[in-house]
Each structure stands twice: as structure tokens, then as C-alpha cells.
C-alpha positions as CSV (number, residue, x, y, z in Angstrom):
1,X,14.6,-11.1,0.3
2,X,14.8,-13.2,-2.7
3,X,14.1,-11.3,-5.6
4,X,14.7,-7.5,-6.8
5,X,12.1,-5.8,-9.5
6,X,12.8,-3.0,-11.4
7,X,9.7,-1.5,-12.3
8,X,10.4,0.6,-15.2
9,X,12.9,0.8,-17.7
10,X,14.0,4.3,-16.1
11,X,14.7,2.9,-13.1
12,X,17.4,1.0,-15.6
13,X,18.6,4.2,-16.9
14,X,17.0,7.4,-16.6
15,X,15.3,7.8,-19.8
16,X,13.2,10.6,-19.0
17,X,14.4,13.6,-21.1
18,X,14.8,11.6,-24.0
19,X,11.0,10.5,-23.9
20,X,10.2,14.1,-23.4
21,X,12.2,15.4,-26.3
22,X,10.3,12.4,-28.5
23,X,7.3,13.6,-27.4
24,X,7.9,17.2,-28.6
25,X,9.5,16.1,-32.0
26,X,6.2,13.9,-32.7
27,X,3.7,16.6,-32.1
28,X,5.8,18.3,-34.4
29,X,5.6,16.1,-36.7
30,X,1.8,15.8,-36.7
31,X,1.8,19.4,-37.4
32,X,0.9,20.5,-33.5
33,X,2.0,23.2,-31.6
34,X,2.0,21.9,-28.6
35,X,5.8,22.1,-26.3
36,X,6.2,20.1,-23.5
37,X,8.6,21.7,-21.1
38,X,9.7,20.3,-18.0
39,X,8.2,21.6,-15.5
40,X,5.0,20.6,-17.1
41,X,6.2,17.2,-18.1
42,X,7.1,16.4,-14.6
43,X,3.2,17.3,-13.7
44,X,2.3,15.1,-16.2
45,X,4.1,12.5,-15.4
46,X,2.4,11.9,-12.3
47,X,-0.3,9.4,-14.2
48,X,0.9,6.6,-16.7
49,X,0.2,5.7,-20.1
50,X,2.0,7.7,-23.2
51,X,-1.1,7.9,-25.3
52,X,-3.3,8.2,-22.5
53,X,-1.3,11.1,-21.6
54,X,-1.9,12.7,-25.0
55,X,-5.4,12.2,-25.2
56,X,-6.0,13.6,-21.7
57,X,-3.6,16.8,-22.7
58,X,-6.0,17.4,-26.1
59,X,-8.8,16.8,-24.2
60,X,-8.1,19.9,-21.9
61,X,-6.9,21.9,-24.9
62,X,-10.3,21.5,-26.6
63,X,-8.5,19.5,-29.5
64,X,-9.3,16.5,-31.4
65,X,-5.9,14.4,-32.7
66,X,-4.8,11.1,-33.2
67,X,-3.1,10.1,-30.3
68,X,-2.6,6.2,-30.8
69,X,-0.8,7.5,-34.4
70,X,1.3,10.2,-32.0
71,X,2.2,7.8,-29.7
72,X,3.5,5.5,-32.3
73,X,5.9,8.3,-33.8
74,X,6.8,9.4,-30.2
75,X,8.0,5.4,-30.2
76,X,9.7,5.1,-33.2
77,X,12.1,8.5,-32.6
78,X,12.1,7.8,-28.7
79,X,14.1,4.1,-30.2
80,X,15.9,6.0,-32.5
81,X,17.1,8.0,-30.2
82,X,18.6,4.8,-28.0
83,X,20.1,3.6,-30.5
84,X,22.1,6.3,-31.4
85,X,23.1,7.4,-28.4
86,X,25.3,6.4,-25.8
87,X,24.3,5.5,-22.3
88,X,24.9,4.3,-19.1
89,X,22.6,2.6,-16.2
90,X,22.0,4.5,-13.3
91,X,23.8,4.3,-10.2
92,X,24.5,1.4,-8.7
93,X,22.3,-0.8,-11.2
94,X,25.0,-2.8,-13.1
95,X,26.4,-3.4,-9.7
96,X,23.1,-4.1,-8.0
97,X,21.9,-7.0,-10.2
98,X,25.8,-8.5,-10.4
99,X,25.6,-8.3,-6.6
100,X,22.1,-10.2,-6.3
101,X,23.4,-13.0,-8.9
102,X,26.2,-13.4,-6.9
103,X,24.1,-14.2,-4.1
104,X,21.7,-16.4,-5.7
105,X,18.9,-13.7,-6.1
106,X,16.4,-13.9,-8.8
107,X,16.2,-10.0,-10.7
108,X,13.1,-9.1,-12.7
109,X,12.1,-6.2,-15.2
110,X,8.3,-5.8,-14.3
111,X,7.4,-2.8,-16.9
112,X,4.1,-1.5,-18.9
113,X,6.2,0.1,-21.7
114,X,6.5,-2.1,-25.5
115,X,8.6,-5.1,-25.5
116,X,9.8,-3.2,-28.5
117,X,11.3,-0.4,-26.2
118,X,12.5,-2.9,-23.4
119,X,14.3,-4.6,-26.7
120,X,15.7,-1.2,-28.0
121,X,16.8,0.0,-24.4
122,X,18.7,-3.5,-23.3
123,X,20.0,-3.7,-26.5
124,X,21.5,0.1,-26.6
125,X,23.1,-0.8,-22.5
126,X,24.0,-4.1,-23.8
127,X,26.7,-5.5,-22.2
128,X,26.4,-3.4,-19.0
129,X,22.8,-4.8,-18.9
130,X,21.1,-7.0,-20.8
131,X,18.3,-9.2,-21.6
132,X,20.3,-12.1,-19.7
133,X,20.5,-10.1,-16.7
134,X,16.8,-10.6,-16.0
135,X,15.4,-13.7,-15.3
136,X,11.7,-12.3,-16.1
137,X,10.8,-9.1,-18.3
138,X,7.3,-8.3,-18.0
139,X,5.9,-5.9,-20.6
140,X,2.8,-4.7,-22.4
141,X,3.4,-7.9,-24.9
142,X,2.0,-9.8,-22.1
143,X,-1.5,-8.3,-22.5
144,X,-1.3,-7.0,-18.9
145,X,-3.0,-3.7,-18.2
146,X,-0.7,-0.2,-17.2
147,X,-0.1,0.5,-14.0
148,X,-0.9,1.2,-11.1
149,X,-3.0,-2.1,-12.3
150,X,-0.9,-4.6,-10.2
151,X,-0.9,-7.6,-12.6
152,X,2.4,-7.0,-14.0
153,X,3.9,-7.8,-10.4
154,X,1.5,-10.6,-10.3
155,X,2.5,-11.8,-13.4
156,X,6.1,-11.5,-12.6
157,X,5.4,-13.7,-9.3
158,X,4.0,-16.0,-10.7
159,X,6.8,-16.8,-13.4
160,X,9.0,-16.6,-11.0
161,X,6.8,-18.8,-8.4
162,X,8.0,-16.2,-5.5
163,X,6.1,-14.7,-2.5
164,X,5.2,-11.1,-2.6
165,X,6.8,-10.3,0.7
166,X,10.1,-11.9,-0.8
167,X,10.8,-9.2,-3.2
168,X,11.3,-6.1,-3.4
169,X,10.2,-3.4,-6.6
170,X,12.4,-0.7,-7.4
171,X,10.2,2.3,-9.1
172,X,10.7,5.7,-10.6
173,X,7.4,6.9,-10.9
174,X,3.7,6.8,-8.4
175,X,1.8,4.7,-10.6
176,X,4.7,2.0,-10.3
177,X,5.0,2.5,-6.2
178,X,0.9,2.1,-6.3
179,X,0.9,-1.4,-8.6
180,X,4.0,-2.8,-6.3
181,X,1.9,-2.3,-3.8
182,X,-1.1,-3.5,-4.6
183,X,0.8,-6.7,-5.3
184,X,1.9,-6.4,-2.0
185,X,5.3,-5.8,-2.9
186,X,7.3,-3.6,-0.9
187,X,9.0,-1.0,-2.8
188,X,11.8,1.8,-2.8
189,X,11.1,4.9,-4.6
190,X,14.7,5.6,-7.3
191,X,12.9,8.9,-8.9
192,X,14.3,9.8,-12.3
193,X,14.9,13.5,-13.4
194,X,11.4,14.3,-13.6
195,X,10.1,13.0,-11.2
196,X,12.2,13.1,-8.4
197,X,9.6,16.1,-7.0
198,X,6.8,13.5,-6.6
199,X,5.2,12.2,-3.7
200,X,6.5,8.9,-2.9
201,X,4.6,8.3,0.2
202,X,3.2,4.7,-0.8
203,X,7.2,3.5,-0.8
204,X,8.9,2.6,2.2
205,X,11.9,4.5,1.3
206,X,13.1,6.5,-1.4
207,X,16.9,6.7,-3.0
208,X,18.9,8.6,-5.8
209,X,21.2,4.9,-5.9
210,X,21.0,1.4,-5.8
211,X,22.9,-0.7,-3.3
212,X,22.0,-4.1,-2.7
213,X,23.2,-4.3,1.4
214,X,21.3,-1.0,1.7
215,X,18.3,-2.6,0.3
216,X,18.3,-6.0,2.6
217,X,18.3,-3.9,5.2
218,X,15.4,-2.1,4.3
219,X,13.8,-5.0,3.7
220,X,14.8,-6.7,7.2
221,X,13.5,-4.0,9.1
């Protein structure tokens, strides 16, 4: 193993309520009455794509709105509430990409989320983890499609002129596990708070921490 890819900025820290809650207080703001509560988020969840999610929830409610206008607001108060809070990376994360530098491993961000949230979220960990921890971030400013499309990982390979079956991707969510794949990437499943109920089958194990030993030995096998 040469290289380690986190897939998602959750699988940095777990960001999942705080998207939720952004969600909520947009539709709000757009004067709808919709509530996402968890246990239907977490269904949600289960396909990618924040405004694609919205126009797919409107469509099944019978009702016309303006999801790429949503979305944005859902942005702009999902970063305002990074930087106002305080927040810590997941378990074993910090330690995780210290250890692989350590041992001369390359560590990549390979996400489908803004540049503008990737930006907001490194800068709110920041100095835990940071935009120097990486040596690639891959984001929607690349032009790639969401996942599960795979050329974010491809993308990410080929920056960082390594094999597939060198790296490993770390992922919170199916559509992530699906892309890694498909990049023929093997990946471990690190579910966030929503979706740790999901069916992971596609990774080749599944963990609620991050150990780098425990991960070359995944890989060895």
C-alpha cells in the first residue's frame, strides 16, 4: 500500500448532523415546510448529490422549488456553521495521516462536495488537519461528475501517478464505496452517524476508526 484516500469530507470529521440541520434551516428559509428528521435523512442519504437529493424529495412530494437556489443556502449556513463551531477529526484520522507521512505514504482527499466546503472544513480543523496534510484534494472544482462516477479516484491517480491496487479509499457513504470501486480501488467502509445502518457490502471491511497497521493489513490480505 502506497497511498490512503479519504473519500469524503465526513470521513475527515463526521459532518453529518450539521448538513442535516443546514438542510432544515434552508427549506425554512425558502418558506417550505418540509423537516428532515433522521431517520429519514439516513434513507436519503443512501444516493449522492445535495440538490439532486432536493429535487428528487419535491419531485415525490408533488412540488415544484428551486433546488439549485436551496442547495446554495443549505451551503452558505452548512459553512457558517464550520466556522463557528468547534471540531475535531474522527478517530484515528489525525493519527492516521501523521502515521502514513511518517512512512513515506502519499494521503489524498478524493471528494464530490465544493472546493468551497473542503476550504471551509480544513480551514475550521486546521491545525489538526489541513490543506498540507493532503498531497491531492479532488473536488467538484475539478469538473468531475458525483459519485458513484469513478473519475474522482481516477483523477486522484493520475495526479498522484499511482496504481489503483496501491491505495486504499476510506468512505462513509455507498455511492463513495461504489466509485472506489469502480476505480478499482479497494475500500474500507468508516460510516458516519447516519449512515452507519447502510449496506456496505461493496467494501472489503467496514470500521468505526482509523488505524494505519490495521489497514496494511487489510490490504495485505
Amino acid at each position: 500500500m502506497t497511498t490512503i484516500l479519504f473519500g469524503s469530507i465526513s470521513t475527515v470529521v463526521d459532518t453529518s448532523e450539521l448538513q442535516r440541520s443546514a438542510f432544515n434551516a434552508a427549506f425554512a428559509q425558502h418558506g417550505l415546510d418540509w423537516q428532515w428528521e433522521q431517520e429519514e435523512y439516513q434513507s436519503l442519504l443512501k444516493e449522492s448529490g445535495g440538490q439532486d437529493r432536493i429535487s428528487r424529495y419535491a419531485q415525490e412530494r408533488g412540488e415544484t422549488v428551486d433546488a439549485p437556489s436551496i442547495h446554495e443556502m443549505k451551503t452558505m449556513l452548512f459553512q457558517q456553521y464550520l466556522t463557528a463551531g468547534n471540531f475535531e477529526p474522527r478517530q484515528g484520522v489525525a493519527e492516521l495521516i501523521a502515521a502514513a507521512h511518517d512512512q513515506g505514504l502519499k494521503v489524498g482527499l478524493v471528494t464530490t462536495t465544493s472546493s468551497s466546503n473542503v476550504e471551509t472544513l480544513l480551514g475550521a480543523l486546521a491545525p489538526k488537519v489541513q490543506r498540507e496534510s493532503f498531497d491531492v484534494v479532488v473536488d467538484l472544482g475539478a469538473g468531475i461528475q458525483e459519485k458513484p462516477d469513478s473519475a474522482s479516484y481516477r483523477l486522484a491517480l493520475d495526479y498522484l501517478s499511482e496504481d489503483a491496487d496501491k491505495c486504499v479509499a476510506i468512505e462513509d457513504n455507498v455511492d463513495g464505496v461504489n466509485a472506489a470501486t469502480a476505480a478499482g480501488i479497494a475500500c474500507v467502509a468508516f460510516p458516519n452517524a447516519n449512515t452507519a445502518g447502510h449496506d456496505f457490502a461493496g467494501a472489503i471491511s467496514q470500521v468505526d476508526h482509523l488505524d494505519l497497521s490495521a489497514l496494511q493489513r487489510l490490504i495485505a490480505k
